[in-house]
PLY file of the C-alpha trace (Angstrom):
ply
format ascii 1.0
element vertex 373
property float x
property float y
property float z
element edge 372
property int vertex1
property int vertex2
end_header
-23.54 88.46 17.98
-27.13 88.09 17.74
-27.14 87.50 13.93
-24.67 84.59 14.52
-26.76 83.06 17.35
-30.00 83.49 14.82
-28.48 81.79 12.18
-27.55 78.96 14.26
-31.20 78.53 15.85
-32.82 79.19 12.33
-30.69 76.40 10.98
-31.94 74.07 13.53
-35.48 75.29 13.57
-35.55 74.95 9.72
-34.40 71.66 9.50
-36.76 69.42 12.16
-39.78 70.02 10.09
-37.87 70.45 6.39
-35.42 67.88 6.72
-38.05 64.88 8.11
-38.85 61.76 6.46
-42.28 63.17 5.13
-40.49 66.14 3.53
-38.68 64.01 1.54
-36.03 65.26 -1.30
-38.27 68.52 -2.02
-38.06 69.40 1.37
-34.35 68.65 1.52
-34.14 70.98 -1.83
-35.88 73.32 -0.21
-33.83 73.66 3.60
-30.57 73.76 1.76
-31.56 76.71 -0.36
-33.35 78.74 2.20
-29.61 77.71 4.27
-27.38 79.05 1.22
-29.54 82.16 0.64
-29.22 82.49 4.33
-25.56 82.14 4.31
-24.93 84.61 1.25
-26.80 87.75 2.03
-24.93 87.80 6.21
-22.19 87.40 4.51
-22.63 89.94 1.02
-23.59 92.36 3.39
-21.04 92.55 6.01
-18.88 95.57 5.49
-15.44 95.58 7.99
-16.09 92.50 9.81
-13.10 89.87 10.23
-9.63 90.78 10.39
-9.19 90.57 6.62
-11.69 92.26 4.99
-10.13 95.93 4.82
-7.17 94.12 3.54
-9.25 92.57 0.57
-11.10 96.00 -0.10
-7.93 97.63 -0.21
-6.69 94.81 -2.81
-9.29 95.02 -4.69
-9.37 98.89 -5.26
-5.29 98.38 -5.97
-6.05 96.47 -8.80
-7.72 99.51 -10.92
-4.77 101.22 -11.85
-2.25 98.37 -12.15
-1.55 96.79 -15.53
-1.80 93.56 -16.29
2.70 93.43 -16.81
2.23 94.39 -12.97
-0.38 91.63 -12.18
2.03 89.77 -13.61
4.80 90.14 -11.23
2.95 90.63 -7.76
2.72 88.20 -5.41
-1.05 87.48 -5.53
-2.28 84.34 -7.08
-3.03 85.13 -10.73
-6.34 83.28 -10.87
-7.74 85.77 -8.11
-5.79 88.80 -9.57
-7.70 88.14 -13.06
-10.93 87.87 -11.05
-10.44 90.69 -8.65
-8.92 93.13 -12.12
-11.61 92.27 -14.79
-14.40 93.30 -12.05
-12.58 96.30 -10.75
-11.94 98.06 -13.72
-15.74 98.04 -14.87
-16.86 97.88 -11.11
-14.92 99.88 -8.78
-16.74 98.97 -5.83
-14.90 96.15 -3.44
-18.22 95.47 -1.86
-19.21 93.26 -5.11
-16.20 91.55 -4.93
-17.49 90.25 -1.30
-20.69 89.63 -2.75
-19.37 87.58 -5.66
-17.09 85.28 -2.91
-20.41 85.28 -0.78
-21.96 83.31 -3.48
-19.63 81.31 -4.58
-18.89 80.07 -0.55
-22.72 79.70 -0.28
-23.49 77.78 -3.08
-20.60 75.57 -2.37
-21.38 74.75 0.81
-25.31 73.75 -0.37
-24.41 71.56 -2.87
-21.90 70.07 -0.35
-24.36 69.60 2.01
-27.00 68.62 -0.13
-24.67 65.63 -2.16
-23.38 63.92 1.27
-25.60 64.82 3.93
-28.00 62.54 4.97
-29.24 65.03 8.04
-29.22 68.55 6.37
-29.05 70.67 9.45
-26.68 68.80 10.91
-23.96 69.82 7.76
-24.86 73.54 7.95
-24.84 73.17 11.84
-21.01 72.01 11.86
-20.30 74.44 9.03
-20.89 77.20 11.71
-20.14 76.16 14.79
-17.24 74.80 13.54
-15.82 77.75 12.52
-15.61 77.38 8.54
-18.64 79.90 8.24
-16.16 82.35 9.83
-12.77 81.69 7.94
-15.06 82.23 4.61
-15.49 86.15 6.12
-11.51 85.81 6.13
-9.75 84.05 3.96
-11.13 84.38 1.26
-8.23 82.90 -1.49
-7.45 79.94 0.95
-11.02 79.30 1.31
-11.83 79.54 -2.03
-8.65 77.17 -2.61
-10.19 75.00 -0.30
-13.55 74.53 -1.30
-12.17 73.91 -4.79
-9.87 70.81 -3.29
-13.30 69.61 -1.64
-14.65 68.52 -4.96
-11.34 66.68 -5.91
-11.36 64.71 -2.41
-13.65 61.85 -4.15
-11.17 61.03 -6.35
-8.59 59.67 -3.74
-11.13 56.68 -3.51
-11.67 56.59 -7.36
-7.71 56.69 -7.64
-7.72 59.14 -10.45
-4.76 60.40 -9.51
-4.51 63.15 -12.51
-8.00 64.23 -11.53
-7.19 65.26 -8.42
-3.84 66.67 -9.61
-6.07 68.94 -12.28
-8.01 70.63 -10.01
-5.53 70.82 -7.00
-3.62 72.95 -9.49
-6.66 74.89 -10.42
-7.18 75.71 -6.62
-3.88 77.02 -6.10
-4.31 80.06 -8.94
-6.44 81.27 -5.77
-3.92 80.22 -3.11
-0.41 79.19 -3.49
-0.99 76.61 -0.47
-3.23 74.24 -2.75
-0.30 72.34 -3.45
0.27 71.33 -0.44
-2.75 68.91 -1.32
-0.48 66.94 -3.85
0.91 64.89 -1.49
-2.20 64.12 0.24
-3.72 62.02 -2.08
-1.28 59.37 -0.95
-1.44 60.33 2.24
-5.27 60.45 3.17
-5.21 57.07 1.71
-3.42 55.66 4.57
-5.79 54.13 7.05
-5.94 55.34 11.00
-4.83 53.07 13.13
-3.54 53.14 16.74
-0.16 52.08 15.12
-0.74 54.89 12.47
-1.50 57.60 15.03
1.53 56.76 16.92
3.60 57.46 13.80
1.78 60.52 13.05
2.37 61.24 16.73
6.27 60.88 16.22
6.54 63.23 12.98
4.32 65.90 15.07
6.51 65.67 17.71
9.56 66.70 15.30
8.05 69.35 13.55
6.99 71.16 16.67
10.70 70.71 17.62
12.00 72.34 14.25
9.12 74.30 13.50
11.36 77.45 12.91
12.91 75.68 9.79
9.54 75.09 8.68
8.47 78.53 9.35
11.39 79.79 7.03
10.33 77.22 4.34
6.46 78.73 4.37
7.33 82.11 4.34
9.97 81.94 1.28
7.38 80.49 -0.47
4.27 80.07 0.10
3.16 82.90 2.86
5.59 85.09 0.56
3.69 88.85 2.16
5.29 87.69 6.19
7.91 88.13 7.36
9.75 85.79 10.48
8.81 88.46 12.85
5.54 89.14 11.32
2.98 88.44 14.54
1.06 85.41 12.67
4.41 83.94 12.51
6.01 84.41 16.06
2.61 83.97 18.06
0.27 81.02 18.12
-3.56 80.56 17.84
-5.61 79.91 21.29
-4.70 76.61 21.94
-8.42 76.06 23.43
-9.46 75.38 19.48
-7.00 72.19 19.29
-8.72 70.87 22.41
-12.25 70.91 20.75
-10.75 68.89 17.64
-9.04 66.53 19.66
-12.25 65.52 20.78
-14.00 65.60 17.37
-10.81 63.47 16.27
-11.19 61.56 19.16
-15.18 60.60 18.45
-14.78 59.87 14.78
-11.44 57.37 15.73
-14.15 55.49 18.31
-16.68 54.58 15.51
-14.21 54.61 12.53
-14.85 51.03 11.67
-18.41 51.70 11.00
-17.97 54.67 8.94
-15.28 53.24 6.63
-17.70 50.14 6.19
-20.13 52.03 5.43
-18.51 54.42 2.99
-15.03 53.93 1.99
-14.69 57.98 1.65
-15.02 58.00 5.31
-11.90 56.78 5.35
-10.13 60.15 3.46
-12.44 62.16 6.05
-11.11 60.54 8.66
-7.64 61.43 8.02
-8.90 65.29 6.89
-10.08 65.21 11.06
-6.56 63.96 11.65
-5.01 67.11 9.43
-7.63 69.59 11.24
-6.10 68.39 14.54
-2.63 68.14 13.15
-2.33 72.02 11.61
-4.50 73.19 14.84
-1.97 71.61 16.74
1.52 73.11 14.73
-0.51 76.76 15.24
-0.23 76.65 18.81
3.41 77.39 17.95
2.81 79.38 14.36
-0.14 80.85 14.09
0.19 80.80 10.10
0.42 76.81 10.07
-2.91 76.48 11.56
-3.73 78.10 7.79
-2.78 75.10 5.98
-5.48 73.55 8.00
-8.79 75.00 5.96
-8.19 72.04 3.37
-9.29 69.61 5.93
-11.34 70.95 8.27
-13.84 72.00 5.52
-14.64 68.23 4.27
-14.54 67.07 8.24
-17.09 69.72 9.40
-19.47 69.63 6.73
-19.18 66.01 5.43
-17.52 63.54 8.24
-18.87 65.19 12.04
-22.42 64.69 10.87
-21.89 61.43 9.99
-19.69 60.82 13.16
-23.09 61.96 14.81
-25.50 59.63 13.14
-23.01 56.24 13.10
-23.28 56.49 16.93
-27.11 56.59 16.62
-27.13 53.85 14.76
-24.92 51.89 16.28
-27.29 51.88 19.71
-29.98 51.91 17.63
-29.25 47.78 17.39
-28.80 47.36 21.28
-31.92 45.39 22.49
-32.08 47.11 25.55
-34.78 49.84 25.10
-33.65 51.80 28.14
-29.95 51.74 27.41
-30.66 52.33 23.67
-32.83 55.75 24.97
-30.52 56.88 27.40
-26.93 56.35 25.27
-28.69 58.28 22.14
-29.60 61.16 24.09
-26.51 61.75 25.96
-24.65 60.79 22.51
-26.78 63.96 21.21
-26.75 66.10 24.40
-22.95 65.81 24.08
-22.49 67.01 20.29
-24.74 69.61 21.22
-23.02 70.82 24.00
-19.19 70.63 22.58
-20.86 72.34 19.71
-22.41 75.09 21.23
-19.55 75.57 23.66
-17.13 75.65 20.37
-19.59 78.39 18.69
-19.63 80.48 21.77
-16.14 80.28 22.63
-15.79 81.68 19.21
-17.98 84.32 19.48
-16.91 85.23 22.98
-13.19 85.62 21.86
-14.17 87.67 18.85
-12.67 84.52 16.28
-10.96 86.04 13.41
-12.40 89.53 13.93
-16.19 88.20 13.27
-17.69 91.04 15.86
-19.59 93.07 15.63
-20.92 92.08 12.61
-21.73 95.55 11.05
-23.58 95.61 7.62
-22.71 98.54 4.07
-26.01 99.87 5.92
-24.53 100.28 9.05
-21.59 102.14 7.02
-23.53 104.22 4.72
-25.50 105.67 7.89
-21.87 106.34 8.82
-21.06 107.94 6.46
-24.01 110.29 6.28
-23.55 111.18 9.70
-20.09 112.32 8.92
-20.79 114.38 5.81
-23.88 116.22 8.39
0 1
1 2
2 3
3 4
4 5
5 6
6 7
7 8
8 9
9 10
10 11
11 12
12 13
13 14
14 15
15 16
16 17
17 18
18 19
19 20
20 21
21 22
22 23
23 24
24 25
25 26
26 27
27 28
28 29
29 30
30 31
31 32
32 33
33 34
34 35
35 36
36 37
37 38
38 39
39 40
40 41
41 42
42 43
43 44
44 45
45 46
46 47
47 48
48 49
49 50
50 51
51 52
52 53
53 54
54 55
55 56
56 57
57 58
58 59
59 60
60 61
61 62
62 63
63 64
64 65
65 66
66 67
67 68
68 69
69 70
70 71
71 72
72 73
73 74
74 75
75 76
76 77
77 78
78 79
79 80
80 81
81 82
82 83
83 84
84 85
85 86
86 87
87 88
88 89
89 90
90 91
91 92
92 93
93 94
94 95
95 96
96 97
97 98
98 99
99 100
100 101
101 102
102 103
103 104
104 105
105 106
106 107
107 108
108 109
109 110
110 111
111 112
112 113
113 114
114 115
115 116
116 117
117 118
118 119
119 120
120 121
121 122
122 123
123 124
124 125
125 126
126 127
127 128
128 129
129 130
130 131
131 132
132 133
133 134
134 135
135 136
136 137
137 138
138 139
139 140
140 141
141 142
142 143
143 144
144 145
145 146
146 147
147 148
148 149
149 150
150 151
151 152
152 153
153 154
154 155
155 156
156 157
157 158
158 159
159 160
160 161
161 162
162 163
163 164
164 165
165 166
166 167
167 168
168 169
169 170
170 171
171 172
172 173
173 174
174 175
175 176
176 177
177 178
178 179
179 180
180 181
181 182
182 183
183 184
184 185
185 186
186 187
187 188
188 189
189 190
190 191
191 192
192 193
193 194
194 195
195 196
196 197
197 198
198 199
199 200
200 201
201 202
202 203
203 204
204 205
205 206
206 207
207 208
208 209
209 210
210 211
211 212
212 213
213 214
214 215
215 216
216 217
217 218
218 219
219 220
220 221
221 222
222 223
223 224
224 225
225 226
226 227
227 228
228 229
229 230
230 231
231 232
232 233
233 234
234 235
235 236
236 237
237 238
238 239
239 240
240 241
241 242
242 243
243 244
244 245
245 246
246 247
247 248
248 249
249 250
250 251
251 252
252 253
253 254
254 255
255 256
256 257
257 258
258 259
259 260
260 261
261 262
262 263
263 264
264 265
265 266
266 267
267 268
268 269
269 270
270 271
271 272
272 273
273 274
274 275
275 276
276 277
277 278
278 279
279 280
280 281
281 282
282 283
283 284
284 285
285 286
286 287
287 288
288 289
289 290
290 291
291 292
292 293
293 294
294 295
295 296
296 297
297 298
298 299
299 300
300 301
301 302
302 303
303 304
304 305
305 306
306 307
307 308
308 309
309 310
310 311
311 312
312 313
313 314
314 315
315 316
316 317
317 318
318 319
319 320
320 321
321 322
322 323
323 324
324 325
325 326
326 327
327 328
328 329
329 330
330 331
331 332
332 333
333 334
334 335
335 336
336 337
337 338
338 339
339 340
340 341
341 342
342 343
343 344
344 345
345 346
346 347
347 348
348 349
349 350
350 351
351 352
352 353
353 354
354 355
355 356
356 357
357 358
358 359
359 360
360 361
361 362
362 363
363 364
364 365
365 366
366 367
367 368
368 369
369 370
370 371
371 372
């Protein structure tokens, strides 16, 4: 835990003097690379932390003797299969194969950061306490997917449709669920509204009440390894999660109309909140639905909660009132910073997705050795 709760506090620390108006760009250059380097070594060093990473290790070392006519026919996206069977048969060590995912996830995340975050720290912040830091030591095809469909995003408000369709498709050689992104770039494009959150509200309603039809439809084909009596699939996720991004939705719907006039992309991250919510909600039911979730929460926690953050700063920046302007900024910031922290801990608390202990390949080689004594 205490690596977790270090990373958090060096993330802040870092960024008050790094991230200030005097620093400038070079000092901006500077925080997000001393953030990514951060972010890659805790996780290129982990070694069986999260629920999934024997799983992957285990993949990984399958892939040595298989040939690529078997590759050909398994059930694992071929663009990670390629990956995962060039490396393995010159490296048979799974522990580079976290390393290489480590790096890609960190320098993903900086340049995400760095492009469309006006407050640094603030990105990286949400990134963790959030929880995206801790599906990347999971998930590691849908995250990869996901981060992929993060770069296509901008071209919903471009409207280059094949674009978006190009790399979508690209994502989904590392995770069949990409596709359900198609759709989306019609979708996203639909502005929320009371009127269009009622709708929404209707449709959710439905699904929860034929979510076993759904269920069968995900795991013919996308989810293709569970089965309906698999325990992702007949259990749900802690509902407290959906009640923490119910209030993140709930914040970025109250000062919508400034961020869309300030950036018309707002818009598209508003409706990725929506999605978070919406997925976070159908898992309460499904666990595994609460999956299709990572290609929205992603762009809302690194991109759209800081801004949430800093349009409500602005906005009583303009009050006249002195006093009032004081007092509603800091209680606009106490309260981020508590729902945040209480998110992160609650996290950490309830072991989220296997993340403790956090154990290191030192901690396992010392194993190891004391075994072979």
């Amino acid at each position: 835990m205490i690596v977790y709760i270090a990373l958090l506090a060096g993330t802040a620390a870092l960024g008050v003097p790094l991230c200030g108006k005097k620093a400038g760009k070079p000092g901006k250059a500077v925080y997000c690379s001393l953030m990514g380097i951060a972010f890659f070594v805790i996780s290129a060093l982990r070694c069986s932390t999260g629920h999934d990473y024997n799983s992957y290790a285990a993949m990984y070392l399958g892939f040595i003797p298989q040939t690529p006519e078997e590759i050909g026919v398994s059930r694992i996206e071929k663009g990670y299969a390629l990956i995962n069977k060039l490396l393995a048969d010159y490296i048979p060590d799974y522990r580079v194969m976290f390393a290489i995912c480590a790096l890609f996830f960190a320098v993903a995340v900086t340049l995400c950061v760095y492009r469309y975050c006006e407050m640094p720290w603030l990105g990286f912040s949400c990134f963790l306490t959030l929880g995206v830091y801790f599906n990347s030591l999971n998930f590691l095809r849908q995250m990869i997917a996901g981060f992929i469909v993060l770069y296509a995003l901008h071209y919903i408000t471009e409207r280059r449709f094949l674009r978006y369709l190009v790399i979508v498709i690209f994502a989904s050689c590392f995770h069949l669920s990409a596709l359900i992104m198609i759709p989306f770039f019609f979708i996203l494009k639909i502005r929320l509204t009371p009127v269009t959150l009622g709708i929404y509200a209707g449709i959710t309603t439905l699904l929860m009440i034929f979510s076993q039809q759904i269920i069968d439809l995900v795991t013919d084909f996308v989810y293709k390894g569970y089965t309906v009596t698999n325990v992702h699939v007949t259990t749900g996720v802690d509902p407290v999660y959906m009640v923490f991004f119910a209030v993140f939705l709930a914040a970025a719907f109250i000062i919508r109309k400034r961020l869309t006039d300030a950036d018309s992309f707002n818009g598209v991250l508003l409706g990725c909140m929506f999605f978070t919510f919406f997925f976070e909600l159908l898992g309460v039911k499904h666990s595994i639905l609460s999956r299709f979730g990572v290609f929205f929460i992603i762009p809302s926690a690194i991109i759209l909660m800081p801004r949430v953050i800093l349009a409500f700063l602005g906005k009583w920046r303009e009050l006249s009132d002195t006093k009032k302007r004081r007092t509603l900024s800091a209680v606009t910031v106490a309260a981020f910073a508590a729902v945040n922290i209480t998110l992160y801990g609650l996290m950490l608390a309830r072991n989220y997705n296997g993340v403790m202990p956090y154990r290191t390949v030192f901690d396992d080689m010392e194993a190891a050795e004391g075994a072979g004594k």
